[in-house]
N, C-alpha and C positions, 0 to 999 in steps of 0.2 A: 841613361834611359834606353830602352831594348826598343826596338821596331816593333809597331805591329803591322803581324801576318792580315797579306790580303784577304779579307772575306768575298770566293771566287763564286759566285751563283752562277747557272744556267736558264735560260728561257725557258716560260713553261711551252710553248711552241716547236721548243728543240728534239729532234728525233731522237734514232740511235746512232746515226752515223752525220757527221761532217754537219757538228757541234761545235761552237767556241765556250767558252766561261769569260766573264767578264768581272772584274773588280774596282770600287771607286774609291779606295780607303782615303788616296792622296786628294787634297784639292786642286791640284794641278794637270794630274792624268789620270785619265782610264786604264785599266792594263786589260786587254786580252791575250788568249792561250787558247792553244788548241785542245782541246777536250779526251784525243783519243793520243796522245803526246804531248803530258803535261809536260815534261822535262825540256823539250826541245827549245823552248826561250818563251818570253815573252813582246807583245808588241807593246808599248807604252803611246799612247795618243792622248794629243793635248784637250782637255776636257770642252773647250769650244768645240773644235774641230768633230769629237764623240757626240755631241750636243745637234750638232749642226746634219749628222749624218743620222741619226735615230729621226730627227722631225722629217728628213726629208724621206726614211722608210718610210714612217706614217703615211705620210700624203699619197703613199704608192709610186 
């Protein structure tokens, strides 16, 4: 069975410059990536930890 490739979106918020992508295919982590240097790696964070920092942008 083959991998499937991340599906990477960007916020609709997101400018032109100093953008990430974010992808949540795994149930375990999020992956982000720099937007203007996809190649340069990615970050994997554990889907708590990604959960945990989205509500608390919310709140401001």
């Amino acid at each position: 069975m083959q991998p499937v490739a991340p599906n990477w979106r960007t916020s609709s918020y997101t400018g032109t410059e100093n953008c990430v992508e974010v992808a949540d295919n795994d149930s375990k982590y999020v992956m982000v990536r720099d937007t203007k240097d996809r190649n340069r790696g990615i970050l994997a964070v554990p889907r708590t930890a990604w959960t945990a920092l989205v509500e608390h942008a919310k709140r401001g």
